[in-house]
Predicted model as a PDB file, atoms N, CA, C, CB and O in Angstrom, pLDDT in the B-factor column:
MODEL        1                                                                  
ATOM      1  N   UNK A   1       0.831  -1.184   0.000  1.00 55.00           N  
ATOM      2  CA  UNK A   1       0.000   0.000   0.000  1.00 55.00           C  
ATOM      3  C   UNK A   1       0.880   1.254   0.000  1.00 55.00           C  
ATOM      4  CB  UNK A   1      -0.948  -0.005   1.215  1.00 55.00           C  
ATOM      5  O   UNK A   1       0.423   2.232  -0.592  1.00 55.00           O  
ATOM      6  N   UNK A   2       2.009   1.352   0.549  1.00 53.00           N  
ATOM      7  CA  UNK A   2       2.994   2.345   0.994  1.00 53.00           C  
ATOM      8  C   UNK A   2       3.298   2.708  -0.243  1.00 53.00           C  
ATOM      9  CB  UNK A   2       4.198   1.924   1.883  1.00 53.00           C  
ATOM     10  O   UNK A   2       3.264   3.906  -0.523  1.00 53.00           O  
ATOM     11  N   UNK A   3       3.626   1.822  -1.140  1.00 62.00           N  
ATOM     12  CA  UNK A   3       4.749   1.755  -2.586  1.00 62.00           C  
ATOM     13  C   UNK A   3       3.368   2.707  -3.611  1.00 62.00           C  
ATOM     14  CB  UNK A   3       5.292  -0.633  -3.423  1.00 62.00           C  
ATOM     15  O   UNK A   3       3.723   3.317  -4.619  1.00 62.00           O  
ATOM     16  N   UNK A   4       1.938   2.704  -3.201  1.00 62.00           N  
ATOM     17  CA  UNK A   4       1.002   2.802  -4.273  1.00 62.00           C  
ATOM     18  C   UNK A   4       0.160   4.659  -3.797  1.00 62.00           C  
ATOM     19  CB  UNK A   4      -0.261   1.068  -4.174  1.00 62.00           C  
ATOM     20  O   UNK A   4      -0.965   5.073  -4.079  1.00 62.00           O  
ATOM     21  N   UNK A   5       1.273   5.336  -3.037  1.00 60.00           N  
ATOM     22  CA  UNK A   5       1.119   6.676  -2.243  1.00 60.00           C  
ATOM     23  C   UNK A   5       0.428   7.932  -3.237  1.00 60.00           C  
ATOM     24  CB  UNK A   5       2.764   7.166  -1.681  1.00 60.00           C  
ATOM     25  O   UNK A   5      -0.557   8.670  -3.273  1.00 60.00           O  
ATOM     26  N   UNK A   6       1.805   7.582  -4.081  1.00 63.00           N  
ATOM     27  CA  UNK A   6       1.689   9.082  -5.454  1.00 63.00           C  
ATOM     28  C   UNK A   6       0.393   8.618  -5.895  1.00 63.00           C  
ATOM     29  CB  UNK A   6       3.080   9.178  -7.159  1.00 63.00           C  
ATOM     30  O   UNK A   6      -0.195   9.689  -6.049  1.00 63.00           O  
ATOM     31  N   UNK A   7      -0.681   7.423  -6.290  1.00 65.00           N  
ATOM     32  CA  UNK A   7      -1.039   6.986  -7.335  1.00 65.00           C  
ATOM     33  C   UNK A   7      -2.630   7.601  -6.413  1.00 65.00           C  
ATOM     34  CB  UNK A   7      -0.521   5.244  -7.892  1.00 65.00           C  
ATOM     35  O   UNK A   7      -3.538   8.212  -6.977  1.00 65.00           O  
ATOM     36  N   UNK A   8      -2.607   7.244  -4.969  1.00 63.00           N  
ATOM     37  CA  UNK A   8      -3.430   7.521  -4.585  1.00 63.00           C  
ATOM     38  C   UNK A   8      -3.785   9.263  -4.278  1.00 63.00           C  
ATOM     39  CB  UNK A   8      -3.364   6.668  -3.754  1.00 63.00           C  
ATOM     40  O   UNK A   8      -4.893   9.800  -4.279  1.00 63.00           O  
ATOM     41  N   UNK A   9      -2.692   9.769  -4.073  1.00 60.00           N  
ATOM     42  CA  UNK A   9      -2.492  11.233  -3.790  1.00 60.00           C  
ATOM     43  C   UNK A   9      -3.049  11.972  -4.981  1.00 60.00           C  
ATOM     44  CB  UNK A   9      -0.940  11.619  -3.546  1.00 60.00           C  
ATOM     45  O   UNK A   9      -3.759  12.970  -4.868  1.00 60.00           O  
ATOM     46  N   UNK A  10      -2.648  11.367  -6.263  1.00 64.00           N  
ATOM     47  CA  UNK A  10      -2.781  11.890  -7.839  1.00 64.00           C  
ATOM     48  C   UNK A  10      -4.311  11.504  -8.360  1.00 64.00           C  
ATOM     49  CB  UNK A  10      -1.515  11.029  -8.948  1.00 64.00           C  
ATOM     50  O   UNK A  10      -4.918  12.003  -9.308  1.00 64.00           O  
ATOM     51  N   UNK A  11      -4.704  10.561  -7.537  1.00 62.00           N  
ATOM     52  CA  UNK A  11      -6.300  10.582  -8.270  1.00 62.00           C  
ATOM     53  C   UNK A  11      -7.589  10.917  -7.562  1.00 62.00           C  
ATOM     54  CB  UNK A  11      -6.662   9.203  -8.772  1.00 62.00           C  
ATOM     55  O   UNK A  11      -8.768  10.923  -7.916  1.00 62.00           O  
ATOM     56  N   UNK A  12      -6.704  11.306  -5.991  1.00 69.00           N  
ATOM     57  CA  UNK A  12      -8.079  11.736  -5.212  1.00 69.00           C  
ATOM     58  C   UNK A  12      -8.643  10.699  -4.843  1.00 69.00           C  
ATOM     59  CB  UNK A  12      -9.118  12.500  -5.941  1.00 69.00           C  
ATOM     60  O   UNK A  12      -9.802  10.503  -5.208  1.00 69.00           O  
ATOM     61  N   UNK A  13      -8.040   9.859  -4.108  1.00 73.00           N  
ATOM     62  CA  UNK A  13      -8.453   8.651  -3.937  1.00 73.00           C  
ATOM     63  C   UNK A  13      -9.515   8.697  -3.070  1.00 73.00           C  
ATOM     64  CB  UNK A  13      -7.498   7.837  -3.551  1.00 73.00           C  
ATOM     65  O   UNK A  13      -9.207   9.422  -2.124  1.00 73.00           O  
ATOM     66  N   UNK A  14     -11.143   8.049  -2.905  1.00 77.00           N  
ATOM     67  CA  UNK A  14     -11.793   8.127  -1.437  1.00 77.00           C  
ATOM     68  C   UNK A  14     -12.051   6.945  -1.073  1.00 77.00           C  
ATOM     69  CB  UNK A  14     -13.052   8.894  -1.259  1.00 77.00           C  
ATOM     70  O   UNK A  14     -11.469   6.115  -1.772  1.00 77.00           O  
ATOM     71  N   UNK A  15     -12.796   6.443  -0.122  1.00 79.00           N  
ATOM     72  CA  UNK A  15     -13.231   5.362   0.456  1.00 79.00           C  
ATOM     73  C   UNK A  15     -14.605   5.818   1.022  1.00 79.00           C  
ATOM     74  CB  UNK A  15     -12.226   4.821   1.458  1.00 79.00           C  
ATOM     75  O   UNK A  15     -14.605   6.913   1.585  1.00 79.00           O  
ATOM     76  N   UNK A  16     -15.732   5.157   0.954  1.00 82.00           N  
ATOM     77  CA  UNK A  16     -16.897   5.182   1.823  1.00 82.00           C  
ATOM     78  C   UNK A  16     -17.229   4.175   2.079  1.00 82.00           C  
ATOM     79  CB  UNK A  16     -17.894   5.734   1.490  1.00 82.00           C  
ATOM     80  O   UNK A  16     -17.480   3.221   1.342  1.00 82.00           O  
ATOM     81  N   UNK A  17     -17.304   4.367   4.196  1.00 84.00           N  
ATOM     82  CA  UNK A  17     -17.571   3.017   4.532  1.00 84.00           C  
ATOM     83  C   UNK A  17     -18.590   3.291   5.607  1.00 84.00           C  
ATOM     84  CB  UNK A  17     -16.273   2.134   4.985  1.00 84.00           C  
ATOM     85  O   UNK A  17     -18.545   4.094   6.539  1.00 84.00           O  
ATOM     86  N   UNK A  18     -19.555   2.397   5.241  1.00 84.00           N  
ATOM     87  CA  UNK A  18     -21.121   2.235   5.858  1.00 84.00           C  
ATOM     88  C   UNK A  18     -21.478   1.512   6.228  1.00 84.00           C  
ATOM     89  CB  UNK A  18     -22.042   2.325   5.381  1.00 84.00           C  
ATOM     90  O   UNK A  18     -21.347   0.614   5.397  1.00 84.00           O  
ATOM     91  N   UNK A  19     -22.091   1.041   7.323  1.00 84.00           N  
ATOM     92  CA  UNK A  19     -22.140   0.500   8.484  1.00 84.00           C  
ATOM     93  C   UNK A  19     -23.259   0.484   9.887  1.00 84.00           C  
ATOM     94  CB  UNK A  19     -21.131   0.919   8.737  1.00 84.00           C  
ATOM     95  O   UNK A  19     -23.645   1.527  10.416  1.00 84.00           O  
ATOM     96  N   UNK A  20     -23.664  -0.866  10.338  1.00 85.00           N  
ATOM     97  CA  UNK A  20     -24.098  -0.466  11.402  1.00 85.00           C  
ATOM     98  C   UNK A  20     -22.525   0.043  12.733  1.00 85.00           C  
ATOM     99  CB  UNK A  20     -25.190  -1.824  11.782  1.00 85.00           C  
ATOM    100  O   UNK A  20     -21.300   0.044  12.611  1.00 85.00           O  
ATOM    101  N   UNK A  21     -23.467   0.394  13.860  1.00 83.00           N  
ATOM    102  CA  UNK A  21     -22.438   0.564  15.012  1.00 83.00           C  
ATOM    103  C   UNK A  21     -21.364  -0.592  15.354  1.00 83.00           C  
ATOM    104  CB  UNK A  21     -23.243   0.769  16.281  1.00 83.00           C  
ATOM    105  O   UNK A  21     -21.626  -1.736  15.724  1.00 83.00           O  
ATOM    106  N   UNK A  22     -20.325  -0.123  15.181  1.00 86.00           N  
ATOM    107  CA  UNK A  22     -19.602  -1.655  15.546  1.00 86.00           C  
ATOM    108  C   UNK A  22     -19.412  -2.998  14.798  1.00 86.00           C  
ATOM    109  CB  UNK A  22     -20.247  -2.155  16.552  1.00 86.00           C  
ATOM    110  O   UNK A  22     -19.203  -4.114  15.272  1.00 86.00           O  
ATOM    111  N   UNK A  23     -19.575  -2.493  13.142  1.00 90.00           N  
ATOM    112  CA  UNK A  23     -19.477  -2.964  12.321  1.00 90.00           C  
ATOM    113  C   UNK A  23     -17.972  -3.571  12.120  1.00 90.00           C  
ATOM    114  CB  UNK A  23     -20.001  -2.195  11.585  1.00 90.00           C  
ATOM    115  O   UNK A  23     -17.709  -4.748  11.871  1.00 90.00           O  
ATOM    116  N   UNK A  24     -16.954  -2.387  12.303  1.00 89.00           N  
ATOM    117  CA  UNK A  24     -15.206  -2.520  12.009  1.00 89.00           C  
ATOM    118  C   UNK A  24     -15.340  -1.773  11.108  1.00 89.00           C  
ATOM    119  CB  UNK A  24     -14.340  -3.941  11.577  1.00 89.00           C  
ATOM    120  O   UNK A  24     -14.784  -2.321  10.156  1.00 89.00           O  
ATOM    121  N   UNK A  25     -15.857  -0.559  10.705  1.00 86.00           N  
ATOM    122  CA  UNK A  25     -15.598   0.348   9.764  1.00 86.00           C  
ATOM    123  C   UNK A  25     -14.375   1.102  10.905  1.00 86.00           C  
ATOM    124  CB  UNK A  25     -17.129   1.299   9.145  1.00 86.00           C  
ATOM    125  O   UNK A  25     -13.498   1.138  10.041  1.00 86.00           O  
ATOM    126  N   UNK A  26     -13.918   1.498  11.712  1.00 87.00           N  
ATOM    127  CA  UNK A  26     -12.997   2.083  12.422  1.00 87.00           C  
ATOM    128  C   UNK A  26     -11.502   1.036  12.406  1.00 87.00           C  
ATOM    129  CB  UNK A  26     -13.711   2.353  13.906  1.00 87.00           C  
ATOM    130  O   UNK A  26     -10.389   1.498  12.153  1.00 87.00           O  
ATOM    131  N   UNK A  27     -11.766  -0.448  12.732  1.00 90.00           N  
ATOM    132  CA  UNK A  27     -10.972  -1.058  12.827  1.00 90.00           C  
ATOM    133  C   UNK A  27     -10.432  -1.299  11.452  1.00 90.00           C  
ATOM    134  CB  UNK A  27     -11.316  -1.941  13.543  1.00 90.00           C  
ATOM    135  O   UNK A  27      -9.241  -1.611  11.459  1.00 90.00           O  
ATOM    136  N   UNK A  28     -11.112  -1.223  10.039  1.00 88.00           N  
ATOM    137  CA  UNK A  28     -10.166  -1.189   8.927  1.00 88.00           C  
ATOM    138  C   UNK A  28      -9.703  -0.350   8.317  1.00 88.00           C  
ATOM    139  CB  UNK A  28     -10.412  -1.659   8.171  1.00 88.00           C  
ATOM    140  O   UNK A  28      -9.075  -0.529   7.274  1.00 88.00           O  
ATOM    141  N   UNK A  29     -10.016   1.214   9.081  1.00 86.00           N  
ATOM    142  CA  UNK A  29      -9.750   2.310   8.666  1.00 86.00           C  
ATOM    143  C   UNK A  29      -8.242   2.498   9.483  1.00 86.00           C  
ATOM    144  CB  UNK A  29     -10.982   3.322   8.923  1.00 86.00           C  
ATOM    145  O   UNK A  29      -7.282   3.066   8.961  1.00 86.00           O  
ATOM    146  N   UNK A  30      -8.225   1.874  10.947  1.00 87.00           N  
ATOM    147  CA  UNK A  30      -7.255   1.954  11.614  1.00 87.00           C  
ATOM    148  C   UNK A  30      -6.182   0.725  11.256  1.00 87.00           C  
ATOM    149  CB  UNK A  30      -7.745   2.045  12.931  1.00 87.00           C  
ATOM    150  O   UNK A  30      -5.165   0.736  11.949  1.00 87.00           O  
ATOM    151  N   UNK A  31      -6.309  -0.526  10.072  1.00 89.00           N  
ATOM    152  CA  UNK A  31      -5.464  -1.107   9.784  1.00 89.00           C  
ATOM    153  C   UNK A  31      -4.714  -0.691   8.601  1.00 89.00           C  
ATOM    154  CB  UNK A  31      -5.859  -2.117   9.802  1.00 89.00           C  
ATOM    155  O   UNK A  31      -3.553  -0.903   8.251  1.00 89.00           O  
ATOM    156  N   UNK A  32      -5.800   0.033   8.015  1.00 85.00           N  
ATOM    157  CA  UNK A  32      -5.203   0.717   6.734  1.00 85.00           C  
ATOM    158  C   UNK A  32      -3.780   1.773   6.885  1.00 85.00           C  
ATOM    159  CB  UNK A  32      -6.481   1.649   6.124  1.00 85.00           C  
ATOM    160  O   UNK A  32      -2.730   1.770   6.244  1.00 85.00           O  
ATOM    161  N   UNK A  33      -4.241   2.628   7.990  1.00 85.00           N  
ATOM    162  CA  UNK A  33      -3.344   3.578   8.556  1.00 85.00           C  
ATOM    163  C   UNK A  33      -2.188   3.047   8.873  1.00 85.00           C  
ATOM    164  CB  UNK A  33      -3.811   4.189   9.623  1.00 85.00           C  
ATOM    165  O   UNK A  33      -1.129   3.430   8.378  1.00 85.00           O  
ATOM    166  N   UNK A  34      -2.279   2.198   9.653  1.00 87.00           N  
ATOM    167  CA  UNK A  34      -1.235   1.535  10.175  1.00 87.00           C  
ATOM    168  C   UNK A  34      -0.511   0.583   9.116  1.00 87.00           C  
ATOM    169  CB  UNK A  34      -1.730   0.808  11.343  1.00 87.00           C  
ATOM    170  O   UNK A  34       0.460   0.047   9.650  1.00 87.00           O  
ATOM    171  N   UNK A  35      -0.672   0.216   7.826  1.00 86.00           N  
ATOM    172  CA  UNK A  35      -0.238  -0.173   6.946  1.00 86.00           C  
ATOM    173  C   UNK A  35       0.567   0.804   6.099  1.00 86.00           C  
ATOM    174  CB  UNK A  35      -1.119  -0.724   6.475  1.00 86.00           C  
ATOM    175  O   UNK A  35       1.688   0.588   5.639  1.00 86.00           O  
ATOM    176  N   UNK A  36      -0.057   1.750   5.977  1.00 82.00           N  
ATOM    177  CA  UNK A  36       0.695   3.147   5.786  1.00 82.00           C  
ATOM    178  C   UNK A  36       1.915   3.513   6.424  1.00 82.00           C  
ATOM    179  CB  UNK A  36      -0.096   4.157   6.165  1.00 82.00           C  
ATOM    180  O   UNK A  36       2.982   3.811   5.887  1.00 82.00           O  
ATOM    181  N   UNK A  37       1.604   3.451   7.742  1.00 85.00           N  
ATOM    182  CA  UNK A  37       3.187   3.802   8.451  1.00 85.00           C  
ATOM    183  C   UNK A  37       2.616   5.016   9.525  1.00 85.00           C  
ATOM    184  CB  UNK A  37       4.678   4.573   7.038  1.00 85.00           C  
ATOM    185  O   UNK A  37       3.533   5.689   9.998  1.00 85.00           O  
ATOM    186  N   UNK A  38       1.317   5.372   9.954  1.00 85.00           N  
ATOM    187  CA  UNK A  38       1.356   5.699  11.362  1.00 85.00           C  
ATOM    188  C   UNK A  38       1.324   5.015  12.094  1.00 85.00           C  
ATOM    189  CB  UNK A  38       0.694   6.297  11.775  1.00 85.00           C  
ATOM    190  O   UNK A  38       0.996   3.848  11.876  1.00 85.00           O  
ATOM    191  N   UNK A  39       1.761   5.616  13.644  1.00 86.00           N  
ATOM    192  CA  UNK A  39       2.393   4.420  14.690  1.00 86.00           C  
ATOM    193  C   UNK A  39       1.822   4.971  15.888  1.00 86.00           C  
ATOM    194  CB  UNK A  39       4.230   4.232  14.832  1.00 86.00           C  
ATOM    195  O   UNK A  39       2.099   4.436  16.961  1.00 86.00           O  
ATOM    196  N   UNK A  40       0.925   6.149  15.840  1.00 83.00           N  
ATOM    197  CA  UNK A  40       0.130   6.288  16.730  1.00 83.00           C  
ATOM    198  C   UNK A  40      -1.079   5.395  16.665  1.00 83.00           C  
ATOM    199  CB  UNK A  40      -0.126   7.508  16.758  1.00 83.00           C  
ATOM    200  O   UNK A  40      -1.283   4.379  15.999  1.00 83.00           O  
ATOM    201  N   UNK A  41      -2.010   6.198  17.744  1.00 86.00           N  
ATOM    202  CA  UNK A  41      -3.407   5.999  17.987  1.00 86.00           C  
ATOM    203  C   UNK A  41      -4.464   6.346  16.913  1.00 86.00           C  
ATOM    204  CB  UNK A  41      -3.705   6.723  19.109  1.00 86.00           C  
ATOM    205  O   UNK A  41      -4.744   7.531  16.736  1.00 86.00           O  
ATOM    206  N   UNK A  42      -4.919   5.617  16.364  1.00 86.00           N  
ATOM    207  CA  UNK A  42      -6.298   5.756  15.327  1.00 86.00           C  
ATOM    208  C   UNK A  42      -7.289   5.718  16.016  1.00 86.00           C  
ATOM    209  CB  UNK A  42      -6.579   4.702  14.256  1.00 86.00           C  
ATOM    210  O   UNK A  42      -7.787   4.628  16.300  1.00 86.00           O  
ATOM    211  N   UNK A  43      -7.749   6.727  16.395  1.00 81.00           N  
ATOM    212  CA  UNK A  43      -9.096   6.911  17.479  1.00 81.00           C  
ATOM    213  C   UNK A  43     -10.436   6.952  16.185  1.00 81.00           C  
ATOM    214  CB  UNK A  43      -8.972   8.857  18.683  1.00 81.00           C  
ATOM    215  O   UNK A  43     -10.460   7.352  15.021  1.00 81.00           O  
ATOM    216  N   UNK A  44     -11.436   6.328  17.085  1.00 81.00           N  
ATOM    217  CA  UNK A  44     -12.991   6.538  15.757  1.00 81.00           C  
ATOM    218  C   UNK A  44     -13.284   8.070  16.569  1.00 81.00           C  
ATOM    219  CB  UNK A  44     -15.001   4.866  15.917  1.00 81.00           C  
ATOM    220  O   UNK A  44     -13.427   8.488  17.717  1.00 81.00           O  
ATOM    221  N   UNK A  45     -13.271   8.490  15.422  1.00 75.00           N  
ATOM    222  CA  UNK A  45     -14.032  10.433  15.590  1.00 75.00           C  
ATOM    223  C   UNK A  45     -15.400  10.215  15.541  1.00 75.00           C  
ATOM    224  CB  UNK A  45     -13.690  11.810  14.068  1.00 75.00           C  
ATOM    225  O   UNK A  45     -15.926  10.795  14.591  1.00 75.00           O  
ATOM    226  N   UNK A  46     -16.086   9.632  16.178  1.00 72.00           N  
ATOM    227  CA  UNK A  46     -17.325   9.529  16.742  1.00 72.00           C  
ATOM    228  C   UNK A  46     -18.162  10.465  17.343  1.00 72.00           C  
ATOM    229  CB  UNK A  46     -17.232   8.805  17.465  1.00 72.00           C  
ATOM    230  O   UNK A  46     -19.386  10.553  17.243  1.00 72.00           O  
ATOM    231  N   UNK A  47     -17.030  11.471  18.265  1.00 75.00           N  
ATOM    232  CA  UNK A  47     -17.869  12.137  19.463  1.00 75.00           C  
ATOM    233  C   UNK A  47     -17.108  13.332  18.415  1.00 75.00           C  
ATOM    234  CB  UNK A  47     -17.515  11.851  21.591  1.00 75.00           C  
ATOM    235  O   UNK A  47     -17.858  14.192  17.953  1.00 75.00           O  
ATOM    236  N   UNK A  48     -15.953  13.370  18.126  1.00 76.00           N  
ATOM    237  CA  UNK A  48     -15.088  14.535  17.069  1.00 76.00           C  
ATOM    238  C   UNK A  48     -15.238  14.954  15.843  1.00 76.00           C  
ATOM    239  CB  UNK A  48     -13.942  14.260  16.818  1.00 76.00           C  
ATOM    240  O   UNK A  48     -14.941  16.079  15.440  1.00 76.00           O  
ATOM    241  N   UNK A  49     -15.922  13.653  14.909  1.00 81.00           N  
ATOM    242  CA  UNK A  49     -16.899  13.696  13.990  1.00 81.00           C  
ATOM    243  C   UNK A  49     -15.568  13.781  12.859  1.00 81.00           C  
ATOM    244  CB  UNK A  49     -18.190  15.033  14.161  1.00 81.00           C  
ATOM    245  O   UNK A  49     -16.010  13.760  11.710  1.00 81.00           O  
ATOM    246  N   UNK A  50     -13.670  13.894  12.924  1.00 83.00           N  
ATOM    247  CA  UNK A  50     -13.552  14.111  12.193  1.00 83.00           C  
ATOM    248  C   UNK A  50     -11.842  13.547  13.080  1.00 83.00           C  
ATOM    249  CB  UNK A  50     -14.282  15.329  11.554  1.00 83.00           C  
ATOM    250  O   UNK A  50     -11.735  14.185  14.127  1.00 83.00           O  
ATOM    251  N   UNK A  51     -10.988  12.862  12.928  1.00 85.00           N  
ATOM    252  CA  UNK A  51     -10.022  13.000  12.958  1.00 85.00           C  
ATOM    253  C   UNK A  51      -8.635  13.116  11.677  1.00 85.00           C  
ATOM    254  CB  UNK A  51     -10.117  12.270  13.713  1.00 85.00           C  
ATOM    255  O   UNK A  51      -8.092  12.154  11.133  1.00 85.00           O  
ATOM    256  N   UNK A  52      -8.500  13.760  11.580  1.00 83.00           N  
ATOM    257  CA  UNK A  52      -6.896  13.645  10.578  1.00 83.00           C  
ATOM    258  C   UNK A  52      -5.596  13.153  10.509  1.00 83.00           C  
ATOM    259  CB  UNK A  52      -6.406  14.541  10.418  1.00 83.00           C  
ATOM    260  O   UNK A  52      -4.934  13.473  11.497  1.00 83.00           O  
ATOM    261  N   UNK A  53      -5.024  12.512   9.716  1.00 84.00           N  
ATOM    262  CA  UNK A  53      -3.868  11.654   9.686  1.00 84.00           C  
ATOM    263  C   UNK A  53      -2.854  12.575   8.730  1.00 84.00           C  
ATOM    264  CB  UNK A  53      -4.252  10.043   9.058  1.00 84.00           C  
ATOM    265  O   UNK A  53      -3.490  13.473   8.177  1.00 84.00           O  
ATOM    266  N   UNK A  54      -1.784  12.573   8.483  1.00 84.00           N  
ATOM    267  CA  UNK A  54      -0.792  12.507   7.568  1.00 84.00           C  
ATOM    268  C   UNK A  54       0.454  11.411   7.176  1.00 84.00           C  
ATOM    269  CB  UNK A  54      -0.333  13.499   7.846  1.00 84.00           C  
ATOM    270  O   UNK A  54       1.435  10.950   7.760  1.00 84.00           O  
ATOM    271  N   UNK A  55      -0.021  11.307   6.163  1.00 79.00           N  
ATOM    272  CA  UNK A  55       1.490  10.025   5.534  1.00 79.00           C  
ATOM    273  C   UNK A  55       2.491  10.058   4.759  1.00 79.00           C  
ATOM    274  CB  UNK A  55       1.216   8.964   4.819  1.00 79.00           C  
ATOM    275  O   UNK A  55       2.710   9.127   3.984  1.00 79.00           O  
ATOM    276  N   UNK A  56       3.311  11.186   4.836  1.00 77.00           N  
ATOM    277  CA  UNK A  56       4.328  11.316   3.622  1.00 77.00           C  
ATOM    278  C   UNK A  56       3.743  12.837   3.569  1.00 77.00           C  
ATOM    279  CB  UNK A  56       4.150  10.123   2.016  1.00 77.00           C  
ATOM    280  O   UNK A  56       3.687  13.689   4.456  1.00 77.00           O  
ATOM    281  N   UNK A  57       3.243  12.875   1.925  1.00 74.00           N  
ATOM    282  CA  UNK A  57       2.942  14.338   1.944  1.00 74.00           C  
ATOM    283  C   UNK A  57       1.260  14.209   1.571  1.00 74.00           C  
ATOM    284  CB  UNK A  57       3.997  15.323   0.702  1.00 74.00           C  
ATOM    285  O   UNK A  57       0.775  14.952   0.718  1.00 74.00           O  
ATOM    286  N   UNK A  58       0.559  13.354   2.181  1.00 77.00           N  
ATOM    287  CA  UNK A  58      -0.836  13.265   1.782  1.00 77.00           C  
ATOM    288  C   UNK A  58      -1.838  13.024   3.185  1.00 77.00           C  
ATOM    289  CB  UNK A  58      -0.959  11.970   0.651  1.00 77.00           C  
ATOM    290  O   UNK A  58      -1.648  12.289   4.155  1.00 77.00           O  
ATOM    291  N   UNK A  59      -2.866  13.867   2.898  1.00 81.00           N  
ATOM    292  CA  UNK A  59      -3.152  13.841   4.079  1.00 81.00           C  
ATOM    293  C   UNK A  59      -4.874  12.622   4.064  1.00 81.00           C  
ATOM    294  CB  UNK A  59      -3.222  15.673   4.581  1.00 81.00           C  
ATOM    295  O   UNK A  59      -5.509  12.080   3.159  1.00 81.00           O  
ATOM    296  N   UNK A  60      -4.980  12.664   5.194  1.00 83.00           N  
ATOM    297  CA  UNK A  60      -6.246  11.465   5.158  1.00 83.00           C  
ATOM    298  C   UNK A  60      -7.188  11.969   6.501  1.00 83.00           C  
ATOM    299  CB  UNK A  60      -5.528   9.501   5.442  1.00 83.00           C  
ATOM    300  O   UNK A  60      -6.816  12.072   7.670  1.00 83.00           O  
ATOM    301  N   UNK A  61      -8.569  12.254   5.905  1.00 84.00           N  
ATOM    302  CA  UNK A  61      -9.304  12.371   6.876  1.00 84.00           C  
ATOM    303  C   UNK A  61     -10.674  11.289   6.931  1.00 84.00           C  
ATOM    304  CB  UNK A  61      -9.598  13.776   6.840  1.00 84.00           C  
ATOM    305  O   UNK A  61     -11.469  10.892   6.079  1.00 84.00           O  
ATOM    306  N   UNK A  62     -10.461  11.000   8.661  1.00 84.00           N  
ATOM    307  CA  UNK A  62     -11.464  10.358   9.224  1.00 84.00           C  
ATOM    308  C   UNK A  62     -12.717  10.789   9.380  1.00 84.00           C  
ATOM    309  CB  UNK A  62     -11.157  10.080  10.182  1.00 84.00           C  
ATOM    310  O   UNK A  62     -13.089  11.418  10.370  1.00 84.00           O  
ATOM    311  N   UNK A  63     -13.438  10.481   8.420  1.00 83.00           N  
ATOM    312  CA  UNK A  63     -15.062  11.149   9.278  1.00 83.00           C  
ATOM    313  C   UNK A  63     -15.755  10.320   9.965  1.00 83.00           C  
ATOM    314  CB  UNK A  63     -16.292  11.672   8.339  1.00 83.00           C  
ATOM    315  O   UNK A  63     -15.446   9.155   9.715  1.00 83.00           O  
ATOM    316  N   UNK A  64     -17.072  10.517  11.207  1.00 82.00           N  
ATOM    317  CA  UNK A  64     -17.568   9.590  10.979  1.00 82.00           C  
ATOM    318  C   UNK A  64     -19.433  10.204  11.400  1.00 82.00           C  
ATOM    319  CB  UNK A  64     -16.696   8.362  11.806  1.00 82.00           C  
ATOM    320  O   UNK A  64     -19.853  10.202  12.557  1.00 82.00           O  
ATOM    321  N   UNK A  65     -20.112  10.576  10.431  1.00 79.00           N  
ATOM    322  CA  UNK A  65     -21.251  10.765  10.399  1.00 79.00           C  
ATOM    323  C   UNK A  65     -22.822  10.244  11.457  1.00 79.00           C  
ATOM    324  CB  UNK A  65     -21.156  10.422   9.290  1.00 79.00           C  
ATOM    325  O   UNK A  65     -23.889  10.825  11.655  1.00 79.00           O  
ATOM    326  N   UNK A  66     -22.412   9.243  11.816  1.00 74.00           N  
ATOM    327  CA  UNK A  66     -23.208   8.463  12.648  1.00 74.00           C  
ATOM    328  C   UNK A  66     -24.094   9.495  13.138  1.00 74.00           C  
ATOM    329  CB  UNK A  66     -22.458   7.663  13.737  1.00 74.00           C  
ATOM    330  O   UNK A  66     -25.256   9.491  12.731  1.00 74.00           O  
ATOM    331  N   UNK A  67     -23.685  10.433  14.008  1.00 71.00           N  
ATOM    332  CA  UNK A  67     -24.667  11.210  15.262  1.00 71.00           C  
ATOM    333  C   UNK A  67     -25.138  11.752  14.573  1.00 71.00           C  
ATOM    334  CB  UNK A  67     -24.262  12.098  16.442  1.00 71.00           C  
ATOM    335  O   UNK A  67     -26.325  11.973  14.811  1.00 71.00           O  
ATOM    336  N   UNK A  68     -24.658  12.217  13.518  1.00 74.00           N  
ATOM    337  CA  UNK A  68     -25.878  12.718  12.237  1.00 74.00           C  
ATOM    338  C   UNK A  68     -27.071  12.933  11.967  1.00 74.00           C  
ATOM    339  CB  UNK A  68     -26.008  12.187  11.459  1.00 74.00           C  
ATOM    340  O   UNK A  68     -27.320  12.326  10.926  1.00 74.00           O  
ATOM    341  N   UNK A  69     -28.094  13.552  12.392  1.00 71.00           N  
ATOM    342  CA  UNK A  69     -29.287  13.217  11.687  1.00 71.00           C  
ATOM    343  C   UNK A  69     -29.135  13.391  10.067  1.00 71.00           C  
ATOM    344  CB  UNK A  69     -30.434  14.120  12.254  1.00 71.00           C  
ATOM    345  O   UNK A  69     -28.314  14.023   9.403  1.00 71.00           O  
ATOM    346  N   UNK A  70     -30.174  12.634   9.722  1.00 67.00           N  
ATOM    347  CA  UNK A  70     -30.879  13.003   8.328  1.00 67.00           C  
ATOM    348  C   UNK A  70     -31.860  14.215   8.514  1.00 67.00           C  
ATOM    349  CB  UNK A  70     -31.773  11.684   7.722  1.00 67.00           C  
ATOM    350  O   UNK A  70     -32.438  14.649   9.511  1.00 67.00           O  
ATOM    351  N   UNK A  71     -31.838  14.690   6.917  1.00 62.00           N  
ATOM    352  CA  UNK A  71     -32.329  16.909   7.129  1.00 62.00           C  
ATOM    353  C   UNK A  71     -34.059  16.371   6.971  1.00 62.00           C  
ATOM    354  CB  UNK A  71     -31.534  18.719   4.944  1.00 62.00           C  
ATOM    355  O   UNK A  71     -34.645  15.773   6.069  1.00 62.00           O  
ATOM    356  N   UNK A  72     -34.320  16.682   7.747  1.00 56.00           N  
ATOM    357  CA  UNK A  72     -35.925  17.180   8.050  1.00 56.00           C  
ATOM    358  C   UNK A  72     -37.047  16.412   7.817  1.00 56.00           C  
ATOM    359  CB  UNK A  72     -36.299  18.294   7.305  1.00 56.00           C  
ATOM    360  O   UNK A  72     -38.165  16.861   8.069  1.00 56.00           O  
TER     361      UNK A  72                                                      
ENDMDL                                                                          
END                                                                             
């Protein structure tokens, strides 16, 4: 995944992942990272609604919509 950085940086790469609660949408978001090469904590932005990563020179953000309502 490390070796495939530029390719993802260059096309705008996204991911959407949907889910009930406690599905492992956090836990493969946090293996992904860690496949990457952060060596911290991958917290689920649940209550933060948004955490951010950086890997090299690309950055990656966590959302996670849940508490969300739907509009009206």
């Amino acid at each position: 995944m490390v070796s495939h950085l530029d390719a993802i940086g260059a096309a705008g790469f996204q991911i959407n992942l949907s889910g009930d609660l406690g599905a492992g949408k956090t836990a493969l978001v946090r293996a992904m990272l860690h496949a990457l090469g952060i060596t911290g904590t991958v917290k689920s932005p649940t209550f933060a609604l948004l955490e951010p990563y950086t890997v090299s020179s690309l950055d990656f953000y966590h959302f996670d919509f849940y508490r969300l309502k739907e509009p009206g």
